[in-house]
N, C-alpha and C positions, 0 to 999 in steps of 0.2 A: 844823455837821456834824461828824460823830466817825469815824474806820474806812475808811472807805473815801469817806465824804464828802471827809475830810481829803485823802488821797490828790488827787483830781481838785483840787483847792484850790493843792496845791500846784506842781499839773501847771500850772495854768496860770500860776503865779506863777514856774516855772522855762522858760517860753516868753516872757517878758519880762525875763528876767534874763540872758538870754544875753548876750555883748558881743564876743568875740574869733569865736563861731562862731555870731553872728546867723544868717550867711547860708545856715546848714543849712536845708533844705527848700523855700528860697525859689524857686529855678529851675523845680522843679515843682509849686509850688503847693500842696505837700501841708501846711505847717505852717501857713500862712495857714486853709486851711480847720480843722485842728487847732483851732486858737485860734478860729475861729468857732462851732463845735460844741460846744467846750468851755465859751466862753459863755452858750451856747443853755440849757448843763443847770445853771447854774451858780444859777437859782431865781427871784430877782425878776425879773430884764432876761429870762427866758426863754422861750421860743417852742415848742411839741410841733412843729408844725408843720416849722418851720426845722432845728429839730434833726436831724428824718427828713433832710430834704434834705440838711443836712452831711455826716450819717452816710452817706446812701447816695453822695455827692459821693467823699468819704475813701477808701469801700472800695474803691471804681471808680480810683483812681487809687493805689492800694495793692497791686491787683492789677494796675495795668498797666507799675509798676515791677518786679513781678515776672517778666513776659515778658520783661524787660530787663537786668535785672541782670547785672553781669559774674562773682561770687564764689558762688560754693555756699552754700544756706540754712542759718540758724542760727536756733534760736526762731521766732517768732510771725512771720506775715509783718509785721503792725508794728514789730515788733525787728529782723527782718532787713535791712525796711527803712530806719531810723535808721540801724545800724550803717553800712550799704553808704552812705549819704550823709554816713556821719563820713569814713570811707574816700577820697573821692571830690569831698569838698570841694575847692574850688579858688578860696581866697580870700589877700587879703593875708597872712593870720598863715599858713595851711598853707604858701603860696610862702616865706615867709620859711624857715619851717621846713625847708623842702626845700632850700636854697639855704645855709641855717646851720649846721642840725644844732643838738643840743643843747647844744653848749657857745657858739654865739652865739647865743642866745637871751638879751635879758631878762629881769633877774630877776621884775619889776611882769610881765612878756608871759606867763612860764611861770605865774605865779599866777591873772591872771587867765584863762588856758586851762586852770588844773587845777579852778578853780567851775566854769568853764562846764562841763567834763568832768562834777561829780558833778550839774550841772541836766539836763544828758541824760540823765544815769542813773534822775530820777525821771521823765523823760517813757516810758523805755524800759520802765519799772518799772509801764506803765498793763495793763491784763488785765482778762481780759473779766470777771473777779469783778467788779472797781470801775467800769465800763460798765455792766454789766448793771444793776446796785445805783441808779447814776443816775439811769439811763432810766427805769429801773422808777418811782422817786422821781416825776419829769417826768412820765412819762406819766398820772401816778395823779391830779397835779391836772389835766390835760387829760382824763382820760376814759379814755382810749386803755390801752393795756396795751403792753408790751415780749414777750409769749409770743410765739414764733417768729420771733422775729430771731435774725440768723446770726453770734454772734459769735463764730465758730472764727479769724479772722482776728489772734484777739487773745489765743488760745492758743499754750502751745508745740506747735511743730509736728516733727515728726525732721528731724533734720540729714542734710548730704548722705552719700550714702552711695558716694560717687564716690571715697572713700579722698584727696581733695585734701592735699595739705601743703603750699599755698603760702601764702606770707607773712600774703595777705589773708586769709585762713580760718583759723590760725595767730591772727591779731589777733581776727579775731571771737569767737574759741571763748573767748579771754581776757576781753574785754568779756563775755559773757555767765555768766562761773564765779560772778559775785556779788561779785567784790575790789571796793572804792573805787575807783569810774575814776580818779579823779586819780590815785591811783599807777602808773595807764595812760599818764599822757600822756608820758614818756618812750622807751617804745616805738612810741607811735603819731609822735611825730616822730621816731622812726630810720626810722619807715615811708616817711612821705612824704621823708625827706631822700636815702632809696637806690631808692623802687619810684615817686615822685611821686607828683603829686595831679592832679585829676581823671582825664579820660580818657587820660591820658599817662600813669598807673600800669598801664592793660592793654590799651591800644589802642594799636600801631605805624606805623600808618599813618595820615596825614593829608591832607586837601584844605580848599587854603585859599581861601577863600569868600568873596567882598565885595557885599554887597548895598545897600540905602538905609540899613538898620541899621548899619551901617558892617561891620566886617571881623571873623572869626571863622574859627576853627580846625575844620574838620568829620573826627568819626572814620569812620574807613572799618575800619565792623566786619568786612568780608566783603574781603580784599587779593587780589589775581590773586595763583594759589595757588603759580604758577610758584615752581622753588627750583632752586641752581645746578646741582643735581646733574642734572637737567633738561634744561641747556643741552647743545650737542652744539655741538663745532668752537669756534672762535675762543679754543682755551684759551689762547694767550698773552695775547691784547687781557683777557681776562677777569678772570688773572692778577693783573693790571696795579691792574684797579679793586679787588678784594679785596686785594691788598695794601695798598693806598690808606688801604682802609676799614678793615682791618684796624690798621693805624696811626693811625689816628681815633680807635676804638672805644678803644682801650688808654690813650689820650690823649697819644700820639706827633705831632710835628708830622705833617703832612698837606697833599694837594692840592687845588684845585678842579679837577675835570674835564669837559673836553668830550669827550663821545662823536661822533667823526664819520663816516658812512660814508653806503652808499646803503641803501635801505629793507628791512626785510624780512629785516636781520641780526642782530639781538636785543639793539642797543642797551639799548633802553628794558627789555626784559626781564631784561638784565642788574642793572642799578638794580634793579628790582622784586622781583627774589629776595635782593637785602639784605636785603628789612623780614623775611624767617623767618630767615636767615640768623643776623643779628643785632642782632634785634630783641629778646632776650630778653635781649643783654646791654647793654641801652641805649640803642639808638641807635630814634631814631624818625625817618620820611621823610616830608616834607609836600611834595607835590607842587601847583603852584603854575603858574597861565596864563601865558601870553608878554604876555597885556594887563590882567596886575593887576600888572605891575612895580612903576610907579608906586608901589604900595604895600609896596612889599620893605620899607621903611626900616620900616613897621608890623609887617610879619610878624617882621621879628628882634627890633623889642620885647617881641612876644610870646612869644620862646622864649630871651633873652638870657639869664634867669641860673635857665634849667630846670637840673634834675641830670643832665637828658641830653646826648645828641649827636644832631644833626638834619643834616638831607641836605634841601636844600632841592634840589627835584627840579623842570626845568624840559623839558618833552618838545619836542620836533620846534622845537628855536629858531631861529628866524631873520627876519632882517626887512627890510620891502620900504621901498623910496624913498620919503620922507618922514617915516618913523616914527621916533621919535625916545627911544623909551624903552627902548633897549639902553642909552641914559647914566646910568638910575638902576642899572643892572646894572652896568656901569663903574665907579661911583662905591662899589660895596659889595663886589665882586672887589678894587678895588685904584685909591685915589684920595680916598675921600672922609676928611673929619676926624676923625668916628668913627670906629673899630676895628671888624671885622667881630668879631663874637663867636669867642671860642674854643672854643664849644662847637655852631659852624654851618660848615658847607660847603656848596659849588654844584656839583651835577653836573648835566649839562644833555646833551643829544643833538641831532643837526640834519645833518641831508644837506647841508649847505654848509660848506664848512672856513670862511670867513671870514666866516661870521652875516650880514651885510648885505651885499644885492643889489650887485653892482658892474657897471657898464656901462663900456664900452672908451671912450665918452667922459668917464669921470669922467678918464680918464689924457691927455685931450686938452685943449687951452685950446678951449673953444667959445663965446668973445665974451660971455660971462652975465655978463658984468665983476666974476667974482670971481677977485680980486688973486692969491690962496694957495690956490690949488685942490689942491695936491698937500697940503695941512695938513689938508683935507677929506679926501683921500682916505686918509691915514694913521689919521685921527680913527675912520671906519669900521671899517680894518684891524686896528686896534690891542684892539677888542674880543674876540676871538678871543686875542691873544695874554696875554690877565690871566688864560685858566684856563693853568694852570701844564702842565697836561700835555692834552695830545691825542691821543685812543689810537683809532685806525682801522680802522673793520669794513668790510672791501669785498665786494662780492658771491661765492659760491663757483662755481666752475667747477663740469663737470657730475657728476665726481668727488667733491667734496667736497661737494655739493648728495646726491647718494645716499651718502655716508656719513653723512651728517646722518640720512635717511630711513632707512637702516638700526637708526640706534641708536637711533631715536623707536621704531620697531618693536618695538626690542628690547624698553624701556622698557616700551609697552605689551602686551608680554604676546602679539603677533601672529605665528602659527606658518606663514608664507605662504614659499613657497619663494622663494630669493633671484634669482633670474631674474624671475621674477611678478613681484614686489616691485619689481623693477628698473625693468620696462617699464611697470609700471602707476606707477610714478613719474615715467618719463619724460612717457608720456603726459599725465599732473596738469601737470606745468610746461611742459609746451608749448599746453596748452589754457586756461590761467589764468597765473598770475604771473611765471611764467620761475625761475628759479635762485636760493633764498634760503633761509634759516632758517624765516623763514614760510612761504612757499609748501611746504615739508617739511613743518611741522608742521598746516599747512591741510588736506595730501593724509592722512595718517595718522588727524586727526578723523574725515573723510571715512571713508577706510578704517573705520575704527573702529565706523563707525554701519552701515556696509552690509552686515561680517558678523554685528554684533549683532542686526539685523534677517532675514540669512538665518537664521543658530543658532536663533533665536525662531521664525519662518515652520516650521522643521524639526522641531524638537519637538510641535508643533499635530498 
């Protein structure tokens, strides 16, 4: 083959040449079918038949990374899509990379990461000219013809027009100007060594997930949108944790914290408006069950030598008689042989200051014939005392409960006279939840929907 034969020749011979960034494509399956298709046209071993199926296999899954993607498009959707999976990789060499930087990098690592670099660039370099050319070839001995097939997929397409200038679109524009990618790969590892790899380079938020597969990190593309400026009341207690984080974030020692108080104070919400906060400079929160403990010692594996800072987030903790897995939590606060990372912290919430149920008989001898009952009972207590700081939301009075409701109001934009406001407040918390940050912001939703719905009914 000569022109454009050549081309698809050596497309697949740089799909087997990869080595340091095999694992491009592999997650969703898109290079596997590549390399099937590409067989298919490739003459003797080839199939018209099969071929169809790959092709329409590729595009369907080409276009479904497209609904997806996190960066603004660049070239063809097949380029755009390489590129976003150079990006996005998340394997041994990109984590190194992140973790090293280019001056600990090997010299053998960076070389064989600067081929694999120019082998992408001939896969990236495929278009619908040298497709079309193939098919055509293929189809001519099967019979079949290639007239009206759709291959715009494999043209350049306009770029975004979103005016982006972030880092990730910034690298793309460069990958696509036509330089030697290898001369790429030194910005592409300052990429991942300051914005990370995979979803940890544009996704904040995490939940972490254990299933038969074992244990994984899930992005929570859509975060409860809450942000501090939001909160109303408890500015000291709030204070407290943003300074915290704040000293985190910067890379200042720091605390683990327990949030404790009674429900409906905005503990948990406070956490939750960190991840916009500042999650842009860093810091990512994976929020984590009271009964996948057990697996903490896993989850810090997997985030031990990120370039970030991680807030492992544990909601409403506490535990009932018998349960026995606030000790793997004991053991990673303050205890076990390993080091907790210095780049993880525990902030956790729970309506009981001392986490584990206590009965008046634990403080009594009651004949069970254990010897050290009070070593037991200290054993319980002393969980509670490994977060470093405990900072206190207690419910507001009825005052401080309608200055809450007042500034939600104000917040949203609602022009209702402050007597009204008053009484139709009072009356929310006496018919629902009693006195809380929630129950404030419960009545205001409320609020919110039933003069949207008269405004509307009125205009009709």
């Amino acid at each position: 083959m000569t022109g454009h034969g050549d081309m698809l020749v050596q497309a697949r011979l740089a799909l087997k040449k990869l080595t340091l960034l095999r694992d491009i494509g592999q997650k969703d399956g898109i290079f596997p079918v590549l390399e099937q298709f590409l067989g298919e046209l490739s003459g003797a071993q080839g199939a018209w038949d099969r071929a169809l199926t790959y092709y329409h296999e590729l595009v369907g899954r080409l276009l479904e990374h497209s609904f997806q993607t996190p960066f603004p498009p660049v070239g063809s959707l097949w380029q755009d899509y390489l590129l976003d999976s150079l990006l996005l990789l998340d394997n041994p060499f990109t984590r190194q990379a992140a973790q090293r930087d280019w001056e600990g990098l090997p010299e053998p690592v960076i070389q064989a990461a600067a081929r694999d670099l120019l082998h992408l660039q001939c896969l990236y370099n495929l278009d619908a000219a040298v497709l079309r050319q193939a098919m055509e070839a293929a189809s001519f001995a099967a019979g079949g013809g290639a007239e009206g097939w759709d291959f715009s997929l494999w043209e350049p397409g306009g770029q975004s027009s979103s005016g982006d200038a972030g880092f990730a679109f910034q690298l793309k524009q460069s990958f696509q100007s036509g330089v030697a990618w290898d001369k790429l790969l030194q910005p592409l590892v300052f990429y991942y060594h300051t914005v990370g790899t995979g979803a940890f380079s544009y996704c904040y938020a995490f939940r972490f997930q254990v299933n038969e597969a074992g244990c994984r990190l899930k992005p929570v593309l859509e975060p409860d949108p809450i942000r501090l400026a939001n909160l109303i009341g408890y500015e000291n207690q709030r204070q407290q944790v943003v300074r915290n984080t704040e000293q985190f974030v910067r890379g200042f020692p720091a605390n683990n914290l327990l949030l404790y108080g009674d429900r409906g104070t905005g503990k948990s919400s406070t956490i939750k408006a960190l991840v916009h906060e500042y999650g842009p400079r860093g810091l990512r929160v994976v929020e984590m069950a009271k009964q996948d403990l057990n697996r903490l010692p896993e989850l810090l594996d997997m985030i031990r030598y990120r370039p970030h800072r991680f807030i492992i987030f544990i909601d409403d903790l506490s535990f009932e008689e018998g349960e026995v897995d606030y000790k793997f939590l004991k053991a990673v606060l303050e205890g076990s042989l390993e080091a907790r990372p210095g780049n993880v912290l525990i902030y956790a919430t729970s309506n009981r200051r001392h986490l584990i149920r206590e009965r008046f008989s634990d403080r009594e001898f009651t004949g069970d014939g254990e010897v050290r009952a009070q070593d037991t009972l200290q054993e319980k207590l002393s969980l509670a005392d490994r977060f470093a700081m405990t900072i206190t939301f207690t419910s507001p009075d009825q005052e401080q409960y309608l200055a809450i409701v007042a500034g939600l109001a104000e917040q949203a934009g609602l022009g209702m006279e402050p007597e009204q406001l008053r009484e139709a407040a009072l009356k929310w918390a006496l018919w629902h939840n009693g006195f809380s940050g929630r129950t404030a912001r419960q009545f205001i939703d409320d609020l919110r929907g039933k003069l949207g719905m008269e405004e509307k009914n009125h205009r009709r």
